[in-house]
Each structure stands twice: as C-alpha cells, then as structure tokens.
C-alpha positions in Angstrom: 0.0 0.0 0.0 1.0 3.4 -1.0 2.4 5.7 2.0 0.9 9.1 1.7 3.3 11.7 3.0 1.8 14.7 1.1 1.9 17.8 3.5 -0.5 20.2 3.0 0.9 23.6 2.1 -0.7 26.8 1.0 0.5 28.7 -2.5 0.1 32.0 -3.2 -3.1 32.9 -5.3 -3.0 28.8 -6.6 0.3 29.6 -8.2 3.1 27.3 -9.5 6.1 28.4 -9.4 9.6 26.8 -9.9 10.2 26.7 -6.2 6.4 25.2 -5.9 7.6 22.8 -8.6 10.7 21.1 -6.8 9.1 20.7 -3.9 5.8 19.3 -4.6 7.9 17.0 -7.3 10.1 16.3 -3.6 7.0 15.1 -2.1 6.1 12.2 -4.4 9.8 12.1 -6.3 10.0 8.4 -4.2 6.8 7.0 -5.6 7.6 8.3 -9.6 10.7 6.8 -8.8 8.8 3.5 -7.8 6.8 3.7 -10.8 8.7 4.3 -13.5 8.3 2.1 -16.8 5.4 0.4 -14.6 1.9 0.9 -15.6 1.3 4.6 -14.8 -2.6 3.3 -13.8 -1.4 1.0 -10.7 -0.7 3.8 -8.7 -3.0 5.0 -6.6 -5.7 7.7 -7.5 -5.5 10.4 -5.7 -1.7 10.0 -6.4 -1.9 10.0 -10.0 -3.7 13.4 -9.8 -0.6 14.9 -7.7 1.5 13.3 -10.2 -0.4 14.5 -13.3 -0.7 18.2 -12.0 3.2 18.4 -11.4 3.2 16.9 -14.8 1.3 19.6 -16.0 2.7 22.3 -14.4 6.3 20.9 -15.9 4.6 21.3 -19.3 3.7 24.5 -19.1 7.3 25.5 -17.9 9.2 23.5 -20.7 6.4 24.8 -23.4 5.2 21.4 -24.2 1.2 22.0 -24.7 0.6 18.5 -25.8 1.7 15.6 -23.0 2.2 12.4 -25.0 4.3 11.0 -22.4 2.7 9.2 -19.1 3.3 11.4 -16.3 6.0 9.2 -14.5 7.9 9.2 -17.7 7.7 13.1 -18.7 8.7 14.3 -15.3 11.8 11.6 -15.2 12.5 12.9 -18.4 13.4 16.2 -17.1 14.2 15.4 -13.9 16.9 12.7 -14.9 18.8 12.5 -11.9 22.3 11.0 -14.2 21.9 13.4 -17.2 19.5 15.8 -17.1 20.1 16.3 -20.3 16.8 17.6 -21.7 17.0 20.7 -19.1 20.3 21.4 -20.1 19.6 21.6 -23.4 16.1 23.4 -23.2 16.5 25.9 -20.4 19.7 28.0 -20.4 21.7 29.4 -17.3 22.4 33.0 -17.5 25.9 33.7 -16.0 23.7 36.0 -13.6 21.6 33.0 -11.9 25.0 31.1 -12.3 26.5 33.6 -10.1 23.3 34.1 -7.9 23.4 30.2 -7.1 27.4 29.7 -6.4 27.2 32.8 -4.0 24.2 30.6 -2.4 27.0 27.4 -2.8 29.5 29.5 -0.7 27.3 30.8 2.2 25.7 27.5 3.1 29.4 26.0 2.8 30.2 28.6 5.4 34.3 28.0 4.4 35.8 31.3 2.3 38.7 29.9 1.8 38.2 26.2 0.6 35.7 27.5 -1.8 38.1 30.2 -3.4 40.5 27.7 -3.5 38.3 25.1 -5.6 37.0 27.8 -7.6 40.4 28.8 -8.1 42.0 25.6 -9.2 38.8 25.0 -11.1 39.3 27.4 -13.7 43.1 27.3 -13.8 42.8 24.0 -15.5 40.2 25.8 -17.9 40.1 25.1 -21.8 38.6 28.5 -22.9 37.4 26.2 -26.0 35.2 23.8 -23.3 34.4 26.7 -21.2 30.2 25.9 -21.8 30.6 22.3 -22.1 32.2 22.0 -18.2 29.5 24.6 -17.0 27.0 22.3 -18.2 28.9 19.4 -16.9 29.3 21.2 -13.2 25.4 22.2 -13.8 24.5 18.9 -14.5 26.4 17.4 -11.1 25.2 20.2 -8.8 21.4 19.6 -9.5 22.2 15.5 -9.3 23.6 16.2 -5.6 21.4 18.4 -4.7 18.3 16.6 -5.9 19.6 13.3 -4.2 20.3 14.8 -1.1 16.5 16.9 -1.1 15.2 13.7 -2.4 16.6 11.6 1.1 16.0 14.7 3.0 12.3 14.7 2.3 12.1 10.9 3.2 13.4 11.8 6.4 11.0 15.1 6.6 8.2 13.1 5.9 9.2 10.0 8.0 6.1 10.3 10.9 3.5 11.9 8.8 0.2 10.3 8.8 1.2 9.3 12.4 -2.5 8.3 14.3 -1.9 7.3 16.9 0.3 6.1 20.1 1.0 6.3 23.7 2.5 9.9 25.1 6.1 8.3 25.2 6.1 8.0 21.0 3.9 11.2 20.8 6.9 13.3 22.8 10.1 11.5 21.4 7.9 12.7 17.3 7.7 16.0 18.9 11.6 15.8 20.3 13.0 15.0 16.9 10.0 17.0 14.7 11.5 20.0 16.8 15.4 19.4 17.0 16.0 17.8 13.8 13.5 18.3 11.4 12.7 22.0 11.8 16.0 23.0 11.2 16.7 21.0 8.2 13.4 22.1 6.7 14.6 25.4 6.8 18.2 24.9 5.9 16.6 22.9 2.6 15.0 26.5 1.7 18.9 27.6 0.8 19.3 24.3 -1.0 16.1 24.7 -2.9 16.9 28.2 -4.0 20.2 27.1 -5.5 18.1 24.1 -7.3 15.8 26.9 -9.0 18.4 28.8 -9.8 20.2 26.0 -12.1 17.0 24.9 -13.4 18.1 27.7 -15.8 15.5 30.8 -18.0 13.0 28.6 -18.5 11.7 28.0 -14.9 11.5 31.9 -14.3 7.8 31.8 -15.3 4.8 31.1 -13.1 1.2 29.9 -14.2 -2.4 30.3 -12.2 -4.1 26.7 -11.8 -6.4 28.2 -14.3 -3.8 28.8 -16.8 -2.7 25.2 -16.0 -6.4 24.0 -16.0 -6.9 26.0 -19.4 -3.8 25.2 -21.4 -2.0 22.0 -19.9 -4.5 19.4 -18.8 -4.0 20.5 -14.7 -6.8 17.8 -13.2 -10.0 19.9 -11.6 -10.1 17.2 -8.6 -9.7 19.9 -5.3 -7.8 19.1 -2.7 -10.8 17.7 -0.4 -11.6 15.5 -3.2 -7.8 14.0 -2.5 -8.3 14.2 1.5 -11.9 12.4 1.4 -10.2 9.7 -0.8 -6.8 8.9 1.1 -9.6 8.5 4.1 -11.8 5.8 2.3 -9.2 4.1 0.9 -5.3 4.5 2.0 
C-alpha cells in the first residue's frame, strides 16, 4: 500500500512556481521513482492526480502544450537525476543566476577559503574552447547532488506523517526529533532549494495560475478535499 506523505501547504493565489515545482515533485519524487516504466494506472488515485498536476505544471514550464508522455515518464525525463540532459539543453543558465546560485554554494558552505581555493584551481585547468561544455557538466552534477540529497531529506521530513496514533512516550520522542532535527533541516533545505531553482536555468523563471494550468496543460480539476476524502476511504 501506498504511504501518503503529502503535506498540506498553501500557495500563493494557486500559483506554481519553480520553487512550488521542486518541492511538490520532492513530495512524491519516491513514488515516480517506484513507478517508472510500470503501468502509470497502478498507482494509486488520488496519487496519480498529484503526479499529473506536477506533470502539468512541468509542461507549461518546458512549453510542451501537448503531454504524449505518461506522467512518471515526462517528469523523469526532465528530472533525470544522471543526465539531465533535456534541461540542459532546453533551459539556459544566464551567467547572472549562475552567479546568484554559487554565491548561495559559498554561504551555506560557510568555508571562504576552501571555496576560493576550488574555484580557483577549477578554472586554472580551464580550456577556454570547453568553457560551456564544463559549465554544463558542473550544472548537470550540482542539480544531481542536490536533488539526491533533497530527495533523502524529504524521506526523512516526511518520515512520521500520517502518524495516528500512540502512547505519550512516542507522541513526545515525534515531537523531540520534529522539533530538534526536522525544523531545522526544513529550513536549511529553503537555501538548497533556492540554488536548485536557480540552475534549473531561463525557463523556470515563469509562473502559471491553476487556471492557466487547467486552461492550457490538462491540470486535473479534482480539489484538494476530493484528494483528503479519498486517502480517508481508501489508504
């Protein structure tokens, strides 16, 4: 049976954003895992509609107005967590949001002088002919450690929701580690999300209304409480 670890969080006006994007893909990235290249139609339903609107929102951010893809295999498409080569090639980095996210890189590594020195013996060894193909190459690795290590982090976020039940003793020592440990890495992944937006690159600059979504790239109408009533009756 399908753990749901969705967390309810409020948007903006029912916006989706690029920020919205990576985390809501964070929530259920373990489960399109799971079911990619397996019939998209086994999973459950109300977890097919949270895959299908990320798919759609993904859509509207690449430009793709027609999905021919399954969900699970659109999303993994872009989210590749070896290549990701069809971001790469579709959504350029400006050398301004380059800069923006390595600034980011250096304050959460909290060490001046080990990053100037990597930086500096980075580029030393630098081809001025493969300049753009190792920027890509160093995109491409940033966004596959830092979607790995937001990818295990949610698990561990998400690791007592849904939680019923128990005696006191298990209700404190949730609240003791929700409170010591989980807090603070929720907001220390804020940083790490940032920089992921930031190498996603010009095309994830935009944001689109669930109406534009509904209107334009097949975002499913079910609400919410439609999802909540069904994880009820049947999870």
């Amino acid at each position: 049976m399908e753990k749901n670890t969705i967390e309810l969080q409020k948007w903006p006006e029912h916006t989706w954003n690029a920020k919205r994007l990576i985390q809501e893909y964070l929530k259920m990235a373990n489960l399109i895992n799971y079911y990619q290249g397996k019939p998209f139609g086994e999973m459950a339903w109300s977890n097919q509609i949270r895959v299908k609107r990320i798919a759609s929102a993904l859509c509207a951010f690449i430009g793709l107005k027609e999905m021919k893809e399954e969900p699970v295999e659109l999303i993994k498409s872009v989210f590749d967590r070896w290549q990701f080569a069809r971001l790469l090639e579709g959504s350029p980095l400006q050398e301004e949001d380059r800069a923006k996210a390595m600034a980011l890189v250096k304050e959460a590594m909290n060490d001046e002088r080990k990053y100037d020195s990597l930086i500096r013996n980075d580029f030393r060894r630098e081809d001025p002919s493969c300049a753009e193909r190792r920027k890509n190459r160093e995109r491409s690795f940033m966004l596959l450690v830092l979607m790995e290590y937001r990818e295990k982090a949610q698990q561990l976020i998400s690791h007592f929701d849904g939680l019923m039940e128990g005696t006191v003793g298990a209700y404190l020592a949730v609240l003791a580690v929700k409170r010591s440990c989980i807090e603070p890495l929720q907001r220390n992944n804020e940083m790490i999300d940032d920089i992921i937006v930031l190498l996603l690159g010009d095309k994830f600059k935009q944001s689109f209304s669930e109406d534009d979504l509904k209107a334009n790239y097949g975002y499913p109408k079910e609400t919410d409480d439609q999802l909540f009533e069904w994880d009820c009756d049947n999870m």
